[in-house]
TORKOL-4160 file (C-alpha; in steps of 0.2 Angstrom, whole numbers, padded with zeros to 4 digits, m for minus):
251
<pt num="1" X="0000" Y="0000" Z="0000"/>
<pt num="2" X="0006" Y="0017" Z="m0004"/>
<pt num="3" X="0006" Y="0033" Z="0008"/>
<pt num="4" X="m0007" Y="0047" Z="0004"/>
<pt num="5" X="0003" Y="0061" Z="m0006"/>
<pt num="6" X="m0015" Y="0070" Z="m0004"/>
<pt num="7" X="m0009" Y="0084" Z="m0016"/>
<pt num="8" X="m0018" Y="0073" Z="m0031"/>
<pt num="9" X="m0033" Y="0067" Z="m0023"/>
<pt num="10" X="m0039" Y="0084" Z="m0017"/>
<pt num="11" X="m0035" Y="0089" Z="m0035"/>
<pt num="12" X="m0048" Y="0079" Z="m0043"/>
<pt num="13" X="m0062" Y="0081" Z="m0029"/>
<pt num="14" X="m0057" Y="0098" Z="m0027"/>
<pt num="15" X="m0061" Y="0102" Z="m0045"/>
<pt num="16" X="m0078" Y="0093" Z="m0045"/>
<pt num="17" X="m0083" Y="0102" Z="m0030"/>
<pt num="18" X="m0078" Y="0119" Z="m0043"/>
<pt num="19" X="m0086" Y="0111" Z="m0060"/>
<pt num="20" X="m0069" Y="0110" Z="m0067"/>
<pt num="21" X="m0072" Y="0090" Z="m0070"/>
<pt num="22" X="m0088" Y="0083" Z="m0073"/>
<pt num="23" X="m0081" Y="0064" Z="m0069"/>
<pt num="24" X="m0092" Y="0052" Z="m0060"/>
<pt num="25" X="m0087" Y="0055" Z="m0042"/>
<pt num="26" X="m0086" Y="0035" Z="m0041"/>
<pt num="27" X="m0076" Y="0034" Z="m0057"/>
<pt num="28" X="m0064" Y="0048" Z="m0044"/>
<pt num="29" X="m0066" Y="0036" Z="m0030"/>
<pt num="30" X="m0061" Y="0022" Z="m0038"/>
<pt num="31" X="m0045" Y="0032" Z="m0046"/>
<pt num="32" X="m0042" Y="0038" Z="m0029"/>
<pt num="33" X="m0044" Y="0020" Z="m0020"/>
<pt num="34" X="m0031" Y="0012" Z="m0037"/>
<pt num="35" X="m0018" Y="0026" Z="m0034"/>
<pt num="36" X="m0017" Y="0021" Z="m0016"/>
<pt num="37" X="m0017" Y="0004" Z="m0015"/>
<pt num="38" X="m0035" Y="0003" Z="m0008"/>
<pt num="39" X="m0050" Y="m0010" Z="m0013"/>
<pt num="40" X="m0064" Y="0000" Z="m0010"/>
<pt num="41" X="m0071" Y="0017" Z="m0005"/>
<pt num="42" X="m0088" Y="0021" Z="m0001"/>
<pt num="43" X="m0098" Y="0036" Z="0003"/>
<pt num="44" X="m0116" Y="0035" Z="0014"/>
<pt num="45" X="m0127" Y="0051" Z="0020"/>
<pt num="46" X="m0134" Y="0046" Z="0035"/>
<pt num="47" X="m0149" Y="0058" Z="0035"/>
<pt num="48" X="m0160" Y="0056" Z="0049"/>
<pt num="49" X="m0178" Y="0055" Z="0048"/>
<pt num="50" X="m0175" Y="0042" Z="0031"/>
<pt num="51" X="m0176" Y="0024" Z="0031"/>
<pt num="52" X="m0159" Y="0014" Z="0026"/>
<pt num="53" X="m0165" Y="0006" Z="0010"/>
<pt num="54" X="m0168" Y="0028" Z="0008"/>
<pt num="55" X="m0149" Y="0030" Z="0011"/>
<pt num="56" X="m0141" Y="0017" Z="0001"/>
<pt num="57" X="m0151" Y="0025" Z="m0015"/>
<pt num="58" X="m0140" Y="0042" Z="m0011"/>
<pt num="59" X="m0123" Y="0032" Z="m0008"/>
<pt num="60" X="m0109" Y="0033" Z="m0016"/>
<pt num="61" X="m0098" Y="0017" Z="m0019"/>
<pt num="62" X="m0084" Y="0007" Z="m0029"/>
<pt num="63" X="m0090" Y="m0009" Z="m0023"/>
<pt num="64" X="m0096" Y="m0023" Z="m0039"/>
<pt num="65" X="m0113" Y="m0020" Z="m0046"/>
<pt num="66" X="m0116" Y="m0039" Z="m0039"/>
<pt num="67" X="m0111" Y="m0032" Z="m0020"/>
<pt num="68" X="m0123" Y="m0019" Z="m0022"/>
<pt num="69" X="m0139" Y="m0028" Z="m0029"/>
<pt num="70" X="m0135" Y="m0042" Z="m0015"/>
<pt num="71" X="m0133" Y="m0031" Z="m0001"/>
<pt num="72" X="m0149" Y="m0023" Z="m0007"/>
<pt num="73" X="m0160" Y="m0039" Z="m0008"/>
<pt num="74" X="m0152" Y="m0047" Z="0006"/>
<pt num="75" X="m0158" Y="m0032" Z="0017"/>
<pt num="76" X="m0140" Y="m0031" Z="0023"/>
<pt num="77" X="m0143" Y="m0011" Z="0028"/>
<pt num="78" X="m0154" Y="m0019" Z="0043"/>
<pt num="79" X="m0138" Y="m0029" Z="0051"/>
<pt num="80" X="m0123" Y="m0021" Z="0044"/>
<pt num="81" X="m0115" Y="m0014" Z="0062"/>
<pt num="82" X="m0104" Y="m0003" Z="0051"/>
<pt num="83" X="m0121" Y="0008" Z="0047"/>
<pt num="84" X="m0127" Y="0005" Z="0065"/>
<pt num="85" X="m0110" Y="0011" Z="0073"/>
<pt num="86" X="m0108" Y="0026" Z="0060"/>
<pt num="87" X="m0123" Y="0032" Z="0066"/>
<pt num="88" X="m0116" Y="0035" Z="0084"/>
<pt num="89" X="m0097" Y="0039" Z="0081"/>
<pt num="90" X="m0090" Y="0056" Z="0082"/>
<pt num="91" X="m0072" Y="0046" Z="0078"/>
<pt num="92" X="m0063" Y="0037" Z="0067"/>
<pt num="93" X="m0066" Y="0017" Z="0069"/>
<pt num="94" X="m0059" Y="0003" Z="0062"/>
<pt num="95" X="m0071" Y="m0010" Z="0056"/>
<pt num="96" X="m0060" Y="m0025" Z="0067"/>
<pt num="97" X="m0066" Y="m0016" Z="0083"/>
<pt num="98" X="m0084" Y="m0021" Z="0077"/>
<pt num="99" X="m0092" Y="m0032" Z="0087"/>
<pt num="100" X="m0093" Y="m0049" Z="0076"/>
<pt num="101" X="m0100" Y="m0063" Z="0091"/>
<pt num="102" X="m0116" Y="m0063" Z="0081"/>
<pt num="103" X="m0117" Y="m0079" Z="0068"/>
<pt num="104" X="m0127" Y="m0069" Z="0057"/>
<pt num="105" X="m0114" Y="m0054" Z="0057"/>
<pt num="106" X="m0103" Y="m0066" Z="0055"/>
<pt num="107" X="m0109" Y="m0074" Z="0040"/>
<pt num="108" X="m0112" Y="m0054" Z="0034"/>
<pt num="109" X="m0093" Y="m0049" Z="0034"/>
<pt num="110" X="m0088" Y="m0066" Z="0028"/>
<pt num="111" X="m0103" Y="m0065" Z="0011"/>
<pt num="112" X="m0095" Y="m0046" Z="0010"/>
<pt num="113" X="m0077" Y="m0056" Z="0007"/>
<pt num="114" X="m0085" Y="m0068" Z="m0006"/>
<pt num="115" X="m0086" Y="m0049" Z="m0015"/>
<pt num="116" X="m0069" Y="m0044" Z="m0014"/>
<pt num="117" X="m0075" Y="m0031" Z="m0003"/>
<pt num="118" X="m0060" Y="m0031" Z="0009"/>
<pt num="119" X="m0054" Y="m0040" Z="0024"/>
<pt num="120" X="m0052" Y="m0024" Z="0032"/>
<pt num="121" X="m0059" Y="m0006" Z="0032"/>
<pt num="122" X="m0058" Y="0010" Z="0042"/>
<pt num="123" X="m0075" Y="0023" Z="0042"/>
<pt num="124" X="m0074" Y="0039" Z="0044"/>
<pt num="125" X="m0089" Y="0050" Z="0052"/>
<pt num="126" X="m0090" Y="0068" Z="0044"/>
<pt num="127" X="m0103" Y="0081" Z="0049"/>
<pt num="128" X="m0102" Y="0094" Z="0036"/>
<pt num="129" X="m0107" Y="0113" Z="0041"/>
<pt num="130" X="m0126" Y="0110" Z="0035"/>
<pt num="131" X="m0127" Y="0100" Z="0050"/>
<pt num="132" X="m0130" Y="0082" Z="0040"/>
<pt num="133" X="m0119" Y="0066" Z="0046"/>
<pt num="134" X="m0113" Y="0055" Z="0032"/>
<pt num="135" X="m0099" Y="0041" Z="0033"/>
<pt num="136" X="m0085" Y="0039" Z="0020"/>
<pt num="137" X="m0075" Y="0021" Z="0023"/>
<pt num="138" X="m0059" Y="0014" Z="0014"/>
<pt num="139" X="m0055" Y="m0003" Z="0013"/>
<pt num="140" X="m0040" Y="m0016" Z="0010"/>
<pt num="141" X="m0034" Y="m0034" Z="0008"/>
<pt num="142" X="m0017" Y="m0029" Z="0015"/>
<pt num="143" X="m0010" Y="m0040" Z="0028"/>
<pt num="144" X="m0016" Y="m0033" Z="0046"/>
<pt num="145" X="0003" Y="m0026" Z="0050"/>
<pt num="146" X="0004" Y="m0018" Z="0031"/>
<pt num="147" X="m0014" Y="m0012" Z="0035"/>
<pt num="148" X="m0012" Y="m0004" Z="0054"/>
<pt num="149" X="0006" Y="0006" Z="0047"/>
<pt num="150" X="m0006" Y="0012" Z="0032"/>
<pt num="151" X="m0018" Y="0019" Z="0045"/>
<pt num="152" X="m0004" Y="0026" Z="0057"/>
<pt num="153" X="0005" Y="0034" Z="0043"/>
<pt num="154" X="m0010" Y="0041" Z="0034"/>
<pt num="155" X="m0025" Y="0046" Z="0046"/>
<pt num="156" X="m0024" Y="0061" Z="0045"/>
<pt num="157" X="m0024" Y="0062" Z="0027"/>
<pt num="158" X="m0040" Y="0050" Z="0025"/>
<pt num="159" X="m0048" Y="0060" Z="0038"/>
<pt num="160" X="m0046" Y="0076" Z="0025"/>
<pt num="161" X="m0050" Y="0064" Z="0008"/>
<pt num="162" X="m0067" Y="0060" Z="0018"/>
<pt num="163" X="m0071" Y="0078" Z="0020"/>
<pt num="164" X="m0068" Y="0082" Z="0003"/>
<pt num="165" X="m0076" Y="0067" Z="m0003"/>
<pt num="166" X="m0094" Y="0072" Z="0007"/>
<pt num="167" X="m0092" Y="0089" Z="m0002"/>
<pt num="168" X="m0088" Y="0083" Z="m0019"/>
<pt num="169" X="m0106" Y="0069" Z="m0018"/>
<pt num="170" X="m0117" Y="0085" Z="m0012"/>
<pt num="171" X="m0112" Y="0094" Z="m0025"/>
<pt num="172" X="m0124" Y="0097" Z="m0040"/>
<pt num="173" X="m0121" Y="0115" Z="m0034"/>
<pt num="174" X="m0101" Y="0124" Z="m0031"/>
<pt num="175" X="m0097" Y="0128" Z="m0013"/>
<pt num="176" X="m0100" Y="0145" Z="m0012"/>
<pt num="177" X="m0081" Y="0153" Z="m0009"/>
<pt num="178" X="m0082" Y="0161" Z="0007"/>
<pt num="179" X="m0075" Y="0180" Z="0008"/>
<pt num="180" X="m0063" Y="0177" Z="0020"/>
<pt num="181" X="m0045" Y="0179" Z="0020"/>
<pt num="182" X="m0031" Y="0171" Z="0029"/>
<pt num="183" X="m0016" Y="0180" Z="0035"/>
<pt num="184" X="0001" Y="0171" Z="0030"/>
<pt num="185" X="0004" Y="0162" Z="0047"/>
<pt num="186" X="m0013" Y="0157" Z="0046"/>
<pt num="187" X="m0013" Y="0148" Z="0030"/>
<pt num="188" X="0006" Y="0143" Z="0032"/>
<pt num="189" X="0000" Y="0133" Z="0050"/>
<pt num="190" X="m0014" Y="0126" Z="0040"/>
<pt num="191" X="m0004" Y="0119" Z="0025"/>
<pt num="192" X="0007" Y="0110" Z="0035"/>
<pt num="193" X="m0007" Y="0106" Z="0046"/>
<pt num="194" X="m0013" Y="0096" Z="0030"/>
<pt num="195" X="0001" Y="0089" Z="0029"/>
<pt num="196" X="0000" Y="0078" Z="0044"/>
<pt num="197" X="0011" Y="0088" Z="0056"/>
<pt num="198" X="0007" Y="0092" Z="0075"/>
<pt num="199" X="0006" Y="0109" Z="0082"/>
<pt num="200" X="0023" Y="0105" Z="0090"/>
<pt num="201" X="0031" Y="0101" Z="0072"/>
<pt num="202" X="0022" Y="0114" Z="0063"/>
<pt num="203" X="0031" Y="0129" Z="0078"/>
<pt num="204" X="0049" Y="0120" Z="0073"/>
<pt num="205" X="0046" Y="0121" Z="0056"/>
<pt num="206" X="0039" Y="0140" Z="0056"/>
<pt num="207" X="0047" Y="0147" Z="0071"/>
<pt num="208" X="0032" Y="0147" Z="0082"/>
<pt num="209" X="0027" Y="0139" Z="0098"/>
<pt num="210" X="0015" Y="0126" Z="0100"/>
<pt num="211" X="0003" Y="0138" Z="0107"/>
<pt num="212" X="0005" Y="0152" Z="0096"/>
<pt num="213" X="0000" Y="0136" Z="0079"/>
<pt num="214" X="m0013" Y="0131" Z="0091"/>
<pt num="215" X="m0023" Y="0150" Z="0090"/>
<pt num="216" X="m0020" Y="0151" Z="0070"/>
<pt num="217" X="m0028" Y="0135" Z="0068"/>
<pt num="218" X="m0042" Y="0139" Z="0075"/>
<pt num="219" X="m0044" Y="0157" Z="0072"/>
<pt num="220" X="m0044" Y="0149" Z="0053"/>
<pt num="221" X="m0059" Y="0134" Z="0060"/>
<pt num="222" X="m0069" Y="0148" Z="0065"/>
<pt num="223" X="m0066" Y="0161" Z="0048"/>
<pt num="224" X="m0072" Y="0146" Z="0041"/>
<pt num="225" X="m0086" Y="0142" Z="0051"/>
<pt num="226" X="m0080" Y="0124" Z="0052"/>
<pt num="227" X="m0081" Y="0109" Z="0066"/>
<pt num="228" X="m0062" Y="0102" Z="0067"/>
<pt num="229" X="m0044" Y="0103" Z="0059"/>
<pt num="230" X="m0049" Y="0089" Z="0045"/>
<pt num="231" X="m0066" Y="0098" Z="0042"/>
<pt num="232" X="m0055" Y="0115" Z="0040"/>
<pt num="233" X="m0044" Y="0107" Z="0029"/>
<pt num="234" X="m0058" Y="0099" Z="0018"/>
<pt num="235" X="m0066" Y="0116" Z="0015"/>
<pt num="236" X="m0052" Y="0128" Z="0012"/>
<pt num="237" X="m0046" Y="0115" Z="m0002"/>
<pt num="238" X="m0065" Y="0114" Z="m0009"/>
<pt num="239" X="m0069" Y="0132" Z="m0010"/>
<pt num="240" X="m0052" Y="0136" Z="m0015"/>
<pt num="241" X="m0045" Y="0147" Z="0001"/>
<pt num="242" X="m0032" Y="0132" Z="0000"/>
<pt num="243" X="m0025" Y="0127" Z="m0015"/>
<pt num="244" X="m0026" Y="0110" Z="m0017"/>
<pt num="245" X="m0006" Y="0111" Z="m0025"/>
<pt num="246" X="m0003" Y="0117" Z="m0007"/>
<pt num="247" X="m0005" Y="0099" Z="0001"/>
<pt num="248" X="0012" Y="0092" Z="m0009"/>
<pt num="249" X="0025" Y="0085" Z="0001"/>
<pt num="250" X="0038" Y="0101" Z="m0006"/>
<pt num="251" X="0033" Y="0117" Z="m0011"/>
């Protein structure tokens, strides 16, 4: 499995998020998920108040046209304890920590393997500023220890790639550019921020303390009206405050 240069992801969702590409967003998640080594990628709104069967008509996946209409006609959206713990997590989960002691769940993840959809998977929970919750997960058939260094190495990164990928499946309309502007520091801390550094590593590499990356960070969350770092990073990249050419390893 490769590490996440995100510089070319958040190039391709950034420019259908703009309407520069008018690519399929799966035919982009499927380029996205070949370039990194990945099986699968799938996107699925969690809007409250509509049934599952509702939702999976919204999603957004590269799983095989044969997963899709079984998953469908088996009903699996009324077991599947990837939907039911999406619905409650606020964090990143890794889909081993899934409780599995059921036979029937068990019988679930092992039919999703007779798909080639991945012995393992990571999902991601995203509430975008409209206030809707969606969840974006990757998936692999890397051996575990190549799997849990991809994750270590690249969190970060596929916490920003599930940001951008929420924005770029709402879309049939731009995200308005907001008429904000970041001072230098400001979008300095946040590139490198994007870049997988910590507040401590950003001070050392810009001259500033810990505390001092800490306040630029969020003065830009809040310009931005967004909930975390990733979510900051996601829409500075989709409406274009943050060049997506920014998110490359040199400058």
């Amino acid at each position: 499995m490769k590490g996440i240069g995100l510089g070319s992801a958040a190039t391709k969702l950034t420019d259908k998020i703009l309407g520069y590409n008018t690519d399929d967003v799966v035919d982009i998640m499927k380029d996205i998920a070949a370039e990194y080594g990945l099986s699968h990628i799938a996107y699925l709104c969690l809007a409250s108040g509509k049934s599952a069967e509702s939702n999976l008509l919204t999603s957004f996946v590269t799983f095989s046209k044969d997963w899709q209409v079984r998953y469908f006609l088996k009903q699996y959206s009324t077991i599947d304890p990837i939907l039911e713990w999406g619905r409650a997590a606020i964090v990143p989960f890794d889909w081993e920590t899934v409780e599995k002691d059921d036979p029937v769940i068990i019988e679930f993840f092992k039919d999703a393997l007779r798909y080639h959809v991945g012995r393992n998977g990571i999902s991601i929970p995203v509430r975008n500023r409209n206030n809707l919750n969606s969840l974006v997960s990757f998936t692999s058939d890397a051996p575990r220890p190549t799997w849990e260094a991809f994750k270590k190495h690249n969190m970060i990164r596929l916490q920003h790639l599930a940001v951008l990928i929420d924005s770029a499946t709402s879309v049939g309309a731009k995200i308005p550019v907001p008429s904000i502007q970041l001072s230098r520091r400001e979008e300095q801390c946040l590139i490198w921020a994007a870049r997988g550094k910590t507040q401590h590593e950003i001070g050392q590499i810009l001259g500033l303390s810990p505390a001092s990356v800490r306040s630029h960070l969020d003065t830009t969350r809040h310009k931005l009206r967004c909930l975390n770092l990733a979510h900051t990073v996601g829409v500075a990249i989709a409406t274009g405050v943050l060049p997506a050419a920014a998110l490359k390893e040199s400058f």
